[in-house]
C-alpha positions in Angstrom: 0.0 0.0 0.0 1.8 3.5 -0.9 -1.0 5.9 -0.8 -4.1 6.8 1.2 -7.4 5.1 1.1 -10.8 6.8 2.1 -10.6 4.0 5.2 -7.2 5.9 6.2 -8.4 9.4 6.0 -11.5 8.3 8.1 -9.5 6.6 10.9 -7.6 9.8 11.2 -10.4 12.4 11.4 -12.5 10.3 13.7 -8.3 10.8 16.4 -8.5 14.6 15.0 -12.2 16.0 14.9 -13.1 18.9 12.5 -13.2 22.7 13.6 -14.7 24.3 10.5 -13.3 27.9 11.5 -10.0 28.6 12.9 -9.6 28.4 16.8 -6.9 28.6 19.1 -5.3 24.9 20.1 -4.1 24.5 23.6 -0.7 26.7 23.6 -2.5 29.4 21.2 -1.6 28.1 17.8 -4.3 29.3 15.1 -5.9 26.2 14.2 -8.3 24.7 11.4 -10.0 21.2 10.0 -8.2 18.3 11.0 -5.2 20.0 12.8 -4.1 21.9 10.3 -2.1 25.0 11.2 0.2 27.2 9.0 3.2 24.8 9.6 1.9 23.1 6.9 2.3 25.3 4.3 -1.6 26.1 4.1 -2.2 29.6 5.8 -4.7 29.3 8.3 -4.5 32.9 10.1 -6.5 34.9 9.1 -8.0 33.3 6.0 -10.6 31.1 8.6 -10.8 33.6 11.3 -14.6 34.0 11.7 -15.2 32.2 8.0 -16.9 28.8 9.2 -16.0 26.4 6.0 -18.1 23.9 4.4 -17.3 19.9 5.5 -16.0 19.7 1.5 -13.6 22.0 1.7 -12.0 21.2 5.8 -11.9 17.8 4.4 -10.5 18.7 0.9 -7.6 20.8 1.9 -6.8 18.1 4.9 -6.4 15.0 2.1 -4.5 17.0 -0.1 -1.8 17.7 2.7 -2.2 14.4 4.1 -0.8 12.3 0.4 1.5 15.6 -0.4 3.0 16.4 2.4 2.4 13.8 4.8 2.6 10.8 3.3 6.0 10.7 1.6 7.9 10.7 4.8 6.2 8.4 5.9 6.6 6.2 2.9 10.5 7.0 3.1 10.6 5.6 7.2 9.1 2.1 5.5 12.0 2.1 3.1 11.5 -1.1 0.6 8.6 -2.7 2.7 5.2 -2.7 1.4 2.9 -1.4 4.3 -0.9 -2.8 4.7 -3.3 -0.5 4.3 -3.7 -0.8 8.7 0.4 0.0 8.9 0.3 2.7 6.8 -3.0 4.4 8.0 -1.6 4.2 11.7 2.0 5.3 10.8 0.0 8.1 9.1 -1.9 8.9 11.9 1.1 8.9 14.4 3.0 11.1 11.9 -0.1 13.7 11.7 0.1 13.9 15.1 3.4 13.9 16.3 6.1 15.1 12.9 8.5 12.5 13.9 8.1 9.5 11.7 11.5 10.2 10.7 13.1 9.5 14.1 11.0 7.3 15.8 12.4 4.4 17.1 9.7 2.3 17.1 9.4 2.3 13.1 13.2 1.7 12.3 12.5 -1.2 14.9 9.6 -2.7 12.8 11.1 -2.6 9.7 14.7 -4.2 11.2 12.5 -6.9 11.9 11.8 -6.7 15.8 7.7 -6.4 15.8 7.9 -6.5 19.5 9.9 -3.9 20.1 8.5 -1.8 18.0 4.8 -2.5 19.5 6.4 -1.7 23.1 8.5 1.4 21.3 5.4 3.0 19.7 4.2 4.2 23.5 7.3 5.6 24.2 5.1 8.8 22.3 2.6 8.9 24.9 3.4 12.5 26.0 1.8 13.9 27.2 -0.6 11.1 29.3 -3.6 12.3 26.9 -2.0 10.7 24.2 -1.6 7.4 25.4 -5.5 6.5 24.6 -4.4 7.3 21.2 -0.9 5.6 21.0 -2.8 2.7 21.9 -5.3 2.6 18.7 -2.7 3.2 16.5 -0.8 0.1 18.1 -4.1 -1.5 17.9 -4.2 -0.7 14.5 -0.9 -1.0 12.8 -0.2 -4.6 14.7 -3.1 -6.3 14.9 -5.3 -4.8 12.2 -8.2 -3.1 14.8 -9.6 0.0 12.8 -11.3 2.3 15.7 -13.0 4.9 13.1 -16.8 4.5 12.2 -17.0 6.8 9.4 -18.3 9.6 11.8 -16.2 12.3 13.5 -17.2 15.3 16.3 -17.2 18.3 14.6 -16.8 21.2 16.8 -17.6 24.8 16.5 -15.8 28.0 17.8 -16.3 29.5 21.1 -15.6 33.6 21.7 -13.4 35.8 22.2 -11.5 32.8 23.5 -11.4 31.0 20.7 -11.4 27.8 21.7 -13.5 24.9 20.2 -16.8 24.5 21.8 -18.9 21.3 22.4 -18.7 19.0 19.3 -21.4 17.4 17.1 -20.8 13.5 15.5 -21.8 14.0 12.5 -21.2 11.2 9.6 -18.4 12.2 7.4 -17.6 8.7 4.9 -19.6 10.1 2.5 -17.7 13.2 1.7 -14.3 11.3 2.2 -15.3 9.0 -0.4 -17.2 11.5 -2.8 -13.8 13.6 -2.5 -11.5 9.8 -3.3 -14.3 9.6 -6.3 -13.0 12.4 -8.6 -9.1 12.1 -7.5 -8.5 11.0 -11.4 -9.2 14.7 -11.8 -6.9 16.5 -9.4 -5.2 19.7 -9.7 -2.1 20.8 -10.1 -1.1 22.4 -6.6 1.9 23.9 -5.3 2.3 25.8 -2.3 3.5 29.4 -1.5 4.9 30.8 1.5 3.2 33.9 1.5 -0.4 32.8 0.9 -0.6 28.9 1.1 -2.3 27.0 -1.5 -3.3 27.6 -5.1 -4.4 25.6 -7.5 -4.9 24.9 -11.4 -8.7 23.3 -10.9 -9.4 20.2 -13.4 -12.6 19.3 -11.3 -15.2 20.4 -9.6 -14.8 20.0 -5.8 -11.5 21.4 -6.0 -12.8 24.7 -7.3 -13.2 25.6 -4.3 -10.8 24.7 -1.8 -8.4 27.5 -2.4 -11.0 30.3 -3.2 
């Protein structure tokens, strides 16, 4: 498996949860969608301040950063082994989270051959304590196959002045995952730009209107 399946990007929103308009995370980073802030090349501040987003679009912008720039390092920390779809959706989801596929110990581990150590290893990244609950379905996951996401994810609107996200909503989001994975043939041509984000060259419809 080298790229991301709508089962992947599921598992991962259901850890994340969706704020549709930026917020502020829990050290005052500008926030938005799935976790994404302006580290990751897509300018969240102030483009989402105050500008609630449709589902489409949260859930547009977080795939295409997920397979561009996401998923090649972790690709690159397998080296010549051919991940399962449940190894490379949990090394995915540990990577989204954390940054560090790149110097975890627990994947150079797995792919030296010593599964155990690198099951024990992958809770070494259980810091702070809230994490561990999450550690643990990716371990769940990536050794034994266990997929925790139900197509549904909270989706959580914007308290203020704080800024914070408020109470969340489960709502069902497979549908636009796999509407979105149903016109990929079509994708753009995107680059990104230091100064403003994304833009794109549209070839179909959806993606008119991620970067607008």
């Amino acid at each position: 498996m080298r790229d991301i399946t709508p089962r992947i990007a599921l598992e991962l929103i259901a850890h994340e949860g969706i704020v549709t308009e930026a917020y502020k995370d829990s050290v005052g980073v500008w926030t938005w969608s799935v976790g994404i802030t302006d580290a990751s090349g897509h300018k969240v501040y102030p483009r989402y301040k105050d500008k609630p987003q449709p589902l489409e679009h949260c859930i547009g912008v977080y795939l295409w950063l997920l397979r561009e720039r996401y998923l090649p390092p972790v690709l690159a920390a397998f080296g010549t082994y051919e991940p399962t779809e449940p190894e490379l959706g949990a090394a995915l989801s540990f990577h989204w989270n954390t940054g560090a596929i790149g110097r975890a110990s627990w994947i150079k581990r797995f792919v030296a051959g010593d599964r155990a150590g690198a099951r024990k290893a992958m809770l070494d990244w259980a810091r702070p304590a809230a994490l561990l609950a999450r550690r643990r379905l990716e371990q769940a996951l990536f050794f034994d196959g266990k997929w925790s996401g139900d197509g549904t994810a909270l989706v959580y609107g914007v308290a203020k002045p704080s800024y914070r996200p408020s109470r969340g909503k489960r709502i069902t989001v497979q549908a636009v995952v796999e509407s979105l994975f149903a016109n990929e043939n079509h994708a753009s041509v995107v680059t990104l730009e230091p100064a403003c984000g994304i833009t794109a060259i549209p070839k179909r419809s959806w993606f008119d209107r991620l970067f607008e």
